[in-house]
C-alpha positions as CSV (number, residue, x, y, z in Angstrom):
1,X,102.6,59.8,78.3
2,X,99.0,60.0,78.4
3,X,97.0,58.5,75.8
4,X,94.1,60.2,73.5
5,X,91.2,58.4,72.5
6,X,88.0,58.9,70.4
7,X,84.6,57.6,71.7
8,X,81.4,57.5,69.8
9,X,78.5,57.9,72.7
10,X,74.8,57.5,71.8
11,X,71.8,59.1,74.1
12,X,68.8,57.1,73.9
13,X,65.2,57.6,75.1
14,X,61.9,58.3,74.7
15,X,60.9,62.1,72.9
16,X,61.3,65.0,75.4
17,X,63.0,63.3,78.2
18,X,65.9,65.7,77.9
19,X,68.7,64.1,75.6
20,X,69.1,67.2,74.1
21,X,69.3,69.9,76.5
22,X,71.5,67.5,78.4
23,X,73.8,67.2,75.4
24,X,73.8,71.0,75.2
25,X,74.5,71.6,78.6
26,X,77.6,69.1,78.6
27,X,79.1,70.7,75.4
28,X,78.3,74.5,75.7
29,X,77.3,74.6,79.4
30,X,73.7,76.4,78.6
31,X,70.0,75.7,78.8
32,X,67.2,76.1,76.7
33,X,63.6,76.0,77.9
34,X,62.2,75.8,74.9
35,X,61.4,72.0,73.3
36,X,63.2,71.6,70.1
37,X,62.1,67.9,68.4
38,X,65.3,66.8,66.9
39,X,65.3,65.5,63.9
40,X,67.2,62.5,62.6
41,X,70.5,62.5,64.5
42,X,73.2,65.1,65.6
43,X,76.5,64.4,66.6
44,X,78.2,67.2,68.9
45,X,81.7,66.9,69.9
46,X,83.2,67.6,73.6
47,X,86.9,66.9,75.2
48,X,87.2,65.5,78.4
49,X,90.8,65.5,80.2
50,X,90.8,62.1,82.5
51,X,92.3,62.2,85.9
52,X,95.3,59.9,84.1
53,X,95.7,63.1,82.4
54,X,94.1,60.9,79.0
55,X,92.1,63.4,76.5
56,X,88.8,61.4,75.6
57,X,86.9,63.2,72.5
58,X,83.6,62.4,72.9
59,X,81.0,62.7,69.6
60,X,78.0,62.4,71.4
61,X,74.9,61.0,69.2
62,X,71.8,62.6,69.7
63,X,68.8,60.8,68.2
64,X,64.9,61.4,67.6
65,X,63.2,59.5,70.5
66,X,60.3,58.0,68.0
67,X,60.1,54.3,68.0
68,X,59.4,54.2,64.3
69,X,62.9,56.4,64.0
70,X,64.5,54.3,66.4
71,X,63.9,50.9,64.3
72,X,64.9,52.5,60.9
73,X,68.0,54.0,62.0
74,X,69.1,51.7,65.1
75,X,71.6,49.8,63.5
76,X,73.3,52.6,61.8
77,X,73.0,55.1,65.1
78,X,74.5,52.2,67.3
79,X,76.9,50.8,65.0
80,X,80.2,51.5,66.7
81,X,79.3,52.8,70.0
82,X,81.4,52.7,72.7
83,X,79.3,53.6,75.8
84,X,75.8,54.8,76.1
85,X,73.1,57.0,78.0
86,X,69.8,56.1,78.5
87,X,67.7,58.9,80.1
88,X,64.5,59.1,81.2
89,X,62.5,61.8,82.7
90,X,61.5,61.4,86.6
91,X,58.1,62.8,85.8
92,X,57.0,60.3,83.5
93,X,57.4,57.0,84.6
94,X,56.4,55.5,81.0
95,X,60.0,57.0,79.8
96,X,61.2,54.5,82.5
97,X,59.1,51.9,81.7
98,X,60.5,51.8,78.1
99,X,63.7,51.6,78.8
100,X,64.3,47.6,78.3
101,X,62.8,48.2,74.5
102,X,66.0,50.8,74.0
103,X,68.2,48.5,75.9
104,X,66.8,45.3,73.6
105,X,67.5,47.2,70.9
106,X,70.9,48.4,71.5
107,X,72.1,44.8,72.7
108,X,70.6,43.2,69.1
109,X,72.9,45.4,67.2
110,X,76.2,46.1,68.8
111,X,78.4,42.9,69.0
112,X,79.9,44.1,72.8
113,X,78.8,44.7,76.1
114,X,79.2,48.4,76.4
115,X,79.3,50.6,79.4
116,X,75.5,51.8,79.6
117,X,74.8,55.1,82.3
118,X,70.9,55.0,83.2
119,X,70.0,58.8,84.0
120,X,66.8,60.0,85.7
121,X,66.7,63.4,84.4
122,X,64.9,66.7,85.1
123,X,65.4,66.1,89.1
124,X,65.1,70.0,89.7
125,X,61.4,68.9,89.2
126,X,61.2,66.1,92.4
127,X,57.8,67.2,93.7
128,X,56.5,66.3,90.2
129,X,58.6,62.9,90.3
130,X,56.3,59.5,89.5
131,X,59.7,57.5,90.4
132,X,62.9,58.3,92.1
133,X,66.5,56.6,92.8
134,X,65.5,53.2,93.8
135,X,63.5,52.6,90.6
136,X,66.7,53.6,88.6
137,X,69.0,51.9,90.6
138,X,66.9,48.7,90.2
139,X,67.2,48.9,86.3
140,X,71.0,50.1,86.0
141,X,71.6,46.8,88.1
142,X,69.7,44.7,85.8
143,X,71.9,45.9,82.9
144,X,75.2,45.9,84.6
145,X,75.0,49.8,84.5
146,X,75.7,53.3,86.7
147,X,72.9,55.4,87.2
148,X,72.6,59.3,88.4
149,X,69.9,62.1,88.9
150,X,70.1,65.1,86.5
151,X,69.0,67.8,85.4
152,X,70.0,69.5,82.2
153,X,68.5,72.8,83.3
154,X,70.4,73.5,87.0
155,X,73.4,70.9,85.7
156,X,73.4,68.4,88.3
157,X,75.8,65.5,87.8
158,X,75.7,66.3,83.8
159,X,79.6,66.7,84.1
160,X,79.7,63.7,86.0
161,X,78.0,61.5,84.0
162,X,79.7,61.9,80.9
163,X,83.3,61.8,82.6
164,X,81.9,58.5,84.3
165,X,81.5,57.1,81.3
166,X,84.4,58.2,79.4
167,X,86.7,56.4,82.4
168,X,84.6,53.1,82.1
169,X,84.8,53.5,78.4
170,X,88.8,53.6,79.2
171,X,88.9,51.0,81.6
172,X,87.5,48.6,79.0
173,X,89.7,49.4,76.2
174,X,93.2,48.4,78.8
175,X,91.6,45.0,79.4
């Protein structure tokens, strides 16, 4: 019989890299052009059906991308996390560059190595890219992590990456 399980997933990154509209287009399939600054944190809830036939519901955690934020709230936002996205936007390499802070962070509060997906996000804009797949795939090997391109707004390997994670997320917990 197949199982059920609950995850808590948290999206970190710098502001306007995409968290949001990513989150939005894995839960309710749409896109929003407009930038919407979120404010403190938002949890939205998806299930995903496993191909073991598992139900995984996901409560995806959304959080403001401010590094002042992100030290006040960290260890409440990360407490409990199974898995976690860290997205960056491929045409602003500083969103890249900041990425060990986040993943510093994360690792000084959770007590567990937890399946982390790196995503270079917003690849519908490539001829506006300042890095591209090798630069990711460099830093989701030094952390132990997956990586894809996406893009929130044409819905590239959104799907995917949550799903991925959910399995790894399941994988760990039959250990």
């Amino acid at each position: 019989m197949p199982k059920e399980y609950k995850m808590k997933i948290c999206l970190v990154g710098e502001p306007a890299v995409g968290k949001t509209s990513l989150i939005r287009r894995f839960v309710m399939d749409k896109f929003d052009d407009k930038y919407l600054t979120t404010i403190g944190t938002k949890v939205s809830k998806k299930e995903v059906v496993l191909d073991d036939g598992s139900k995984v519901i996901l409560m995806v955690w959304d959080i403001m991308g401010q590094p002042s934020f992100r030290q006040m709230l960290k260890e409440s936002y990360f407490y409990g996390a199974n898995g976690i996205i860290a997205v960056s936007d491929i045409t602003r390499k500083e969103t890249l560059d900041a990425m060990p802070d986040w993943i510093g962070t994360i690792k000084s509060v959770l007590d567990k190595e937890v399946p982390i997906v790196f995503l270079g996000n917003k690849c519908d804009l490539k001829d506006a890219a300042q890095f591209g797949e090798a630069e990711l795939k460099q830093l989701a090997d030094m952390n132990n992590g997956k990586y894809f391109l996406t893009s929130a707004k044409t819905g590239d390997h959104v799907n995917e990456t949550f799903t991925y994670l959910a399995e790894e997320i399941v994988k760990k917990l039959k250990r």
